[in-house]
N, C-alpha and C positions, 0 to 999 in steps of 0.2 A: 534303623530303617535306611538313613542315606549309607551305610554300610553295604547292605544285601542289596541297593540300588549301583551302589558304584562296583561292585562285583559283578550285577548281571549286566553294564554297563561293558567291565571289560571284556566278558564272557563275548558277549557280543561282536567287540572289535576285535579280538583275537581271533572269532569264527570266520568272520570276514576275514583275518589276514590269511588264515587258511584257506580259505577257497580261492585268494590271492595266488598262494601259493599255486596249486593246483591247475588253476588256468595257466600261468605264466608256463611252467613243467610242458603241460600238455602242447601247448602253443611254440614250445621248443621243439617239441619232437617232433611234428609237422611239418616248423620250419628248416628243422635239421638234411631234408630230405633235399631239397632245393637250394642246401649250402649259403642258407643265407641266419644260417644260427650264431657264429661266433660271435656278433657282436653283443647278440641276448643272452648267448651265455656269460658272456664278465660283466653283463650286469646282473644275472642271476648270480657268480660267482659272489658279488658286491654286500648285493643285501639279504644272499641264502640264509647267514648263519645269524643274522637277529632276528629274521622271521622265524627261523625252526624255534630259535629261544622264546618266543613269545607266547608260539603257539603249545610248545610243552609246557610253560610256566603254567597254561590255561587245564591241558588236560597233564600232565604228567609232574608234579610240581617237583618232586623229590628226585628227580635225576636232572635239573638245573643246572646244576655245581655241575663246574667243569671239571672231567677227570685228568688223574694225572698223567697218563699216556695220553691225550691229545695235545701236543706242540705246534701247532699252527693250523692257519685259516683252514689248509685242505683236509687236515685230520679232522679238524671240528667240523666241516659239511658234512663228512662220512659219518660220523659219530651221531652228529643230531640226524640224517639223513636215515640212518636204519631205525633209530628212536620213529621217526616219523614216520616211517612205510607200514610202521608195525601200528600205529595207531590208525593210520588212515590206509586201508588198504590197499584201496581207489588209487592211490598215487602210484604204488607200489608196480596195481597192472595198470598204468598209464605209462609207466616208466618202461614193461617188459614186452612192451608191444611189436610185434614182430615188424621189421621195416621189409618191405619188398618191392618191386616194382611191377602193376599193372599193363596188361595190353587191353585195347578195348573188344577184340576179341580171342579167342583160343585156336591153335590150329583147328579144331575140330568142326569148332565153330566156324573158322572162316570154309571148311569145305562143307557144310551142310548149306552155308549160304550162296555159296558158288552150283548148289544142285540145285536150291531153288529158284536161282536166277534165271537158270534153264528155262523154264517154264512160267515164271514170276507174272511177263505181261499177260498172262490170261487170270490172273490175282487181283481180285476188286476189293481191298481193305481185309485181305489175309484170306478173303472167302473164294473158292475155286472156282471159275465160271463156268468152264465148257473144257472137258477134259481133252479134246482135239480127235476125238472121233469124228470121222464124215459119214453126214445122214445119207441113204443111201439114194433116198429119192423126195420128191415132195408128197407129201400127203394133204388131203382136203380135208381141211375145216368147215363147219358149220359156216355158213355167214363170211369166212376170212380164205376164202383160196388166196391160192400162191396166185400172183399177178402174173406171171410170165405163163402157168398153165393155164387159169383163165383166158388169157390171149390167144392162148393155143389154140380153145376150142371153141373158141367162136370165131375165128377163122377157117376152122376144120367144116363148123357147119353151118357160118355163109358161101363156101365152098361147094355143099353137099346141095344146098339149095339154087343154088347157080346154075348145077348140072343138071337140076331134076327141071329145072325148068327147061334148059336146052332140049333137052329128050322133049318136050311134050309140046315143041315149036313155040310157045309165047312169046311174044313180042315184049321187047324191053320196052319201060315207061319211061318216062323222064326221069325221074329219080334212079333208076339204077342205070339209069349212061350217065349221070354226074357221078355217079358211088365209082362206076367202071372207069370213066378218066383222073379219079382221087388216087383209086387204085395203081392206074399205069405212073401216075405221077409220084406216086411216092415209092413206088418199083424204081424210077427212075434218080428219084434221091438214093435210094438204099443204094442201084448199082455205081453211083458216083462216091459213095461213102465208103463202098467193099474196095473202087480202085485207089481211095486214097489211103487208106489202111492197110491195103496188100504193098505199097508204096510206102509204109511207113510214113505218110505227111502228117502234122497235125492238122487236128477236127476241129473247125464249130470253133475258134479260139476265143475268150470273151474280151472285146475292144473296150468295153466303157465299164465301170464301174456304175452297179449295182445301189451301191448305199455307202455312203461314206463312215469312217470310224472316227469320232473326237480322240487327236492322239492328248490332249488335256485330260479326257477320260483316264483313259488308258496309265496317264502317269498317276492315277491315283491306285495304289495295291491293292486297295477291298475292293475296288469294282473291276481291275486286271483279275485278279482272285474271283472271283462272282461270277464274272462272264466266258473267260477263255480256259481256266483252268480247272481241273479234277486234283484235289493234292490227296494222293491215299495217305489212310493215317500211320500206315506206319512212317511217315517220314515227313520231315517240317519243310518252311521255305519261307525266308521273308524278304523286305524292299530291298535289304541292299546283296540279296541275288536274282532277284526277281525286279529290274530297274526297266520298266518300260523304255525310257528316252536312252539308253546306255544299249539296251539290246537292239530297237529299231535303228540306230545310228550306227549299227558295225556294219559293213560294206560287206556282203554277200555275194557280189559281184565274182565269175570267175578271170582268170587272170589267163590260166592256159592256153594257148591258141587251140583250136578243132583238128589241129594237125593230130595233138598228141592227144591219148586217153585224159578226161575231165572225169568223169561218173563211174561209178562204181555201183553194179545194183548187185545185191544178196541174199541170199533165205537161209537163216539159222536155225529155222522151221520149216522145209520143202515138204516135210509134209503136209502140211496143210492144207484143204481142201475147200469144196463148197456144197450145198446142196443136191448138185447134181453131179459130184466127182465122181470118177469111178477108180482111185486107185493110180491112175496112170499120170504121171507129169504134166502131160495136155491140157489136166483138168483140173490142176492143182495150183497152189501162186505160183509156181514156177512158170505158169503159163502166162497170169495174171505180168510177174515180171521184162517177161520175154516182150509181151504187148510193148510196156512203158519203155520199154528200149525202143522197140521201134520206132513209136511217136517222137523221143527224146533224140534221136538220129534225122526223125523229118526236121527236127526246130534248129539243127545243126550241131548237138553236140554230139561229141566222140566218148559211145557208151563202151562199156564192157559188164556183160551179164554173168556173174559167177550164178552156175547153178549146180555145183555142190551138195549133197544131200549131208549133212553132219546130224541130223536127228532118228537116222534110222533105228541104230543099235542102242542108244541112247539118248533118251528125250531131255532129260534131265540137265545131261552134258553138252548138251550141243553149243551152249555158248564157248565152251573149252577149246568144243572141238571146230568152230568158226573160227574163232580167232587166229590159231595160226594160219589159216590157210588165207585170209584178211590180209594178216603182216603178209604172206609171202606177195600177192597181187603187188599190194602197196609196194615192195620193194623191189619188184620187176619193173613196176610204171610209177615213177615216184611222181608222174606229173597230174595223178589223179585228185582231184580236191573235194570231190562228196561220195561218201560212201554212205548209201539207202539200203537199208534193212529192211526188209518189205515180210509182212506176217497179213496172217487172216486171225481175227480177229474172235472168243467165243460169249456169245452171251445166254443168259437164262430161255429167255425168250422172246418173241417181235421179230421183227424184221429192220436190220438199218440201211434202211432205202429212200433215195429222194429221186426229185425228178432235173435233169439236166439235160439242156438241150433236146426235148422232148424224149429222152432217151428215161428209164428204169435206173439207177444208176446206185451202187452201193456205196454209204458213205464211211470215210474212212476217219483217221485218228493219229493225229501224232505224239508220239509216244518219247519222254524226257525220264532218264536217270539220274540222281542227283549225285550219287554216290555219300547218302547218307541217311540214317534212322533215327526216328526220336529218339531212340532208348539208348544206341549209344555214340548218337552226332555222328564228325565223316567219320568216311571209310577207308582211315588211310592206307590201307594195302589195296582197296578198288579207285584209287586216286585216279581224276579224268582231268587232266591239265587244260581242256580245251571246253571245259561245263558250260563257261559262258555263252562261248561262241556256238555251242547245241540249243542253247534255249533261246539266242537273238535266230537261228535258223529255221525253228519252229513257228517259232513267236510271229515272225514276217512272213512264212508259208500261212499260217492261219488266218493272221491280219488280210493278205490276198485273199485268202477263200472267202472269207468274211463280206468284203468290198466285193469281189467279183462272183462269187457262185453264193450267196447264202445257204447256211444250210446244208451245206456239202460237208462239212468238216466235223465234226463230233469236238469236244472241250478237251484243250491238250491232256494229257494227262501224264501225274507227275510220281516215281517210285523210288524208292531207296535205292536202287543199285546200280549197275554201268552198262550192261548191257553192249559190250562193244564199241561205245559210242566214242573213244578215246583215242580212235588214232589218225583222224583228222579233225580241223576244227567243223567244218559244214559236214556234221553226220546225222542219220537221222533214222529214228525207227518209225515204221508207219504201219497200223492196224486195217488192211483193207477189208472191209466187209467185216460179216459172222460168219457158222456154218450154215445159217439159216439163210444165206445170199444165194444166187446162183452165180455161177460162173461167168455170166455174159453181163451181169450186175456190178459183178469184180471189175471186169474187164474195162465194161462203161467209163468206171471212175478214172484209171486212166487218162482219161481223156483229158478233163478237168483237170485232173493233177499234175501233166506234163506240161501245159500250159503255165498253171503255175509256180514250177520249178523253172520253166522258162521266164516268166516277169520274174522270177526273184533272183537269179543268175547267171540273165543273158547280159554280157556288157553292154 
């Protein structure tokens, strides 16, 4: 009995010394790859050949004896070394395992990712929003007309009722001579608003702050996370890229004088439209853009409006086909320090409208690439050496909207790829409106926004 106990005793520790072995083997070939094996190998070398004898003693007992053609250590590994592959197979393909090296992704792959960056920011967690067709016109809803047509017609027919009174001589009452000097009076703002817009000045600027932000808040990441941001799932982000007190504390400030070009505004998407487009530039962001140059020339800086069409031929590619023509601006005006990418925005459905300055006004979105995916972390061929300095840019545009306009801002929102955003440090994509906006809605936002870009880098 203490016999068949001290056998199954060894049985045991010899099992273990083989699984010993086994780990050790495998744990070499892994670290064989990263050159950090020789010194595990001369210890493998060390105690290979009384482990192999141990473990044959256990399963192979009659080939022990050493033979006569084995003359040394290196012959006896090889010797007991085939004895053992043949017993344990497992070693055998641990040993034949093909070594190769990994990229995280395949040319293939990186151009299937480059089409769909194309068009990515209209991508809500892999799911397509708005395929960038422009509605041709608005339509009524039960209960939910469009606000700007509703306005329409009931000016149309306190107009209609105006005249019908005229014709029938009535005498105006009290209340409609205060309606008729509201009227002239705000005839009188609108034509002061048309000459400061045809002027390019900025409107309506907001002097005081709103509501204040606890930047103590702020440096906590679940409630920066919770409140300011959208992280789609395809792609992560934690504290130490996302550092409230690190991004609000980089100086935004431009340096350029107004002599040379400072801005740079863009559409990588010219197509895009609004509710009421019809097709033509006028009515499309490129018009929406052309606005924010204006205003941004009233507050005094020296803009330059590329308006480029790169999505015609190719929706897909248009990021491909922006960029160079990006680098070339940049390298004609190297004194430019923010380049705005300006998009309209698609959603399922609603309207993203707020009210500003008694104005209709569509709210917009700033839009962050990180250049990386959960599935397989960065993106080193989409590498953006300046990530930081795009997310302290947003981050302090928002924080502004936040304090000074509430509610004008939509929650940044955060996606795995570059989107352009890499060849100055203050770059910035921005979702104005839907399709569901009008045009004069787009335009409104402007307003707000070039303000501020102005508080976040005027010296």
């Amino acid at each position: 009995m203490h016999g068949r106990n001290q056998n199954k005793g060894n049985y045991i520790r010899n099992a273990c010394l083989a699984l010993l072995v086994l780990l050790v083997v495998v744990c070499w070939q892994n670290l064989k790859a990263s050159g950090e094996a020789p010194a595990l190998w001369e210890m493998i070398g060390y105690f290979q050949g009384d482990l192999y004898r141990k473990v044959l003693n256990t399963h192979m007992p009659g080939v022990t004896g050493e033979p006569e053609d084995v003359g040394g250590p290196k012959q006896l590994k090889e010797f007991f070394g085939e004895l053992l592959f043949g017993v344990l197979p497992i070693q055998s393909y641990a040993m034949d395992l093909t070594e190769y090296d990994t990229q995280v992704e395949s040319e293939l792959t990186y151009e299937m990712l480059l089409a769909r960056e194309g068009a990515d920011e209209q991508y809500r967690d892999g799911e397509l929003i708005d395929d960038g067709n422009v509605i041709e016109e608005l339509k009524e809803d039960e209960g939910k007309d469009g606000e700007a047509l509703a306005k329409k017609e009931t000016e149309e027919d306190g107009q209609k009722e105006h005249d019908n009174q005229d014709k029938k001589g009535d005498e105006k009452g009290e209340a409609e001579e205060k309606e008729e000097a509201e009227e002239k009076e705000e005839a009188g703002e609108k034509e002061e608003a048309d000459t400061k817009e045809a002027s390019g000045l900025p409107l309506n600027p907001a002097t005081e702050q709103a509501v204040y932000i606890s930047r103590e808040k702020l440096n906590d990441f679940d409630y920066l996370i919770q409140h300011f941001y959208v992280v789609d799932k395809t792609t992560t982000i934690d504290g130490s890229l996302l550092n409230a007190q690190e991004l609000l504390a980089k100086d935004m400030k431009l340096t350029t004088p107004s002599e040379q070009p400072q801005i740079l505004i863009h559409h990588t998407h010219s197509q895009e439209g609004y509710a009421d487009s019809n097709g033509d530039p006028s009515t499309s962001i490129v018009a929406v853009g052309e606005y924010l140059t204006e205003l941004l020339r009233g507050y005094g800086f020296h803009v330059i409006h590329d308006t480029g069409a790169y999505d015609v031929l190719d929706h897909q590619n248009a990021y491909s086909y922006a960029g160079p023509a990006v680098e070339q601006i940049l390298a004609e005006n190297p004194s430019i320090e923010v380049v705005i990418d300006m998009h309209r925005d698609g959603i399922k459905e609603g309207r993203l409208v707020t009210e500003v300055n008694g104005k209709q006004t569509a709210k917009i979105m700033f839009f962050n690439g990180l250049s990386r995916t959960a599935a397989n972390g960065n993106l080193d061929y989409l590498y953006n050496p300046y990530l930081q300095d795009n997310l302290a840019f947003s981050l302090q545009m928002k924080l502004a909207a936040e304090e000074y306009y509430p509610g004008f801002t939509r929650a940044n929102y955060l996606k795995g790829y570059r989107y352009n955003l890499h060849y100055v440090p203050k770059s910035m994509l921005v979702e104005v409106g839907a399709q569901t906006n009008t045009l004069e809605e787009a335009k409104n936002a402007m307003e707000p926004l070039a303000d501020l870009l102005h508080k976040v880098l005027a010296p």
